[in-house]
N, C-alpha and C positions, 0 to 999 in steps of 0.2 A: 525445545530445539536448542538453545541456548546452554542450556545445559552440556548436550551432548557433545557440542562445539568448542566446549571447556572456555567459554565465554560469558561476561555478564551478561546481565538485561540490558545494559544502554551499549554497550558496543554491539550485541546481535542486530538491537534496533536502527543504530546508525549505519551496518553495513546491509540491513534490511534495504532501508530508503534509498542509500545509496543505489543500489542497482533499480530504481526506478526512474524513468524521464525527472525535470526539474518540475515539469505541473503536476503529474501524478504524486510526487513527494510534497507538493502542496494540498493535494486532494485527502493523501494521506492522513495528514497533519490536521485538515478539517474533520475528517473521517474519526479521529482518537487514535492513538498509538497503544492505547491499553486495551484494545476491544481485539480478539481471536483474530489471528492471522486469514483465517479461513473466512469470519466477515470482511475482512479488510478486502480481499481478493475479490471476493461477490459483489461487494460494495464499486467496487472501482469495475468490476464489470457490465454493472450496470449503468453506470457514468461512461465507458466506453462506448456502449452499445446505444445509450442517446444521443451521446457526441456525431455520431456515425448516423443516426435519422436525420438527426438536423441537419447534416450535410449533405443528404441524398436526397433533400427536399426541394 
């Protein structure tokens, strides 16, 4: 994607994070920044979707 965007890997990556909340870019950051965008996004869906049990409990 990076590529296409005629951008490096560390500015894709910082305007990545950027457009996520301040905890999600911490969840991120625990998650690995070098692991496929597409786990990154499952990963944090899943972290969503527990956040959201616990609260409806």
């Amino acid at each position: 994607i990076a590529r296409h965007a005629n951008m490096g890997d560390d500015e894709f990556c910082h305007r990545f994070l950027k457009g996520f909340s301040p905890e999600n870019q911490m969840e991120v950051c625990c998650i690995g920044l070098s692991r496929p965008i597409d786990e990154i996004f499952s990963s944090l869906e899943e972290i969503e979707r527990y956040k959201a049990e616990l609260l409806s409990d």
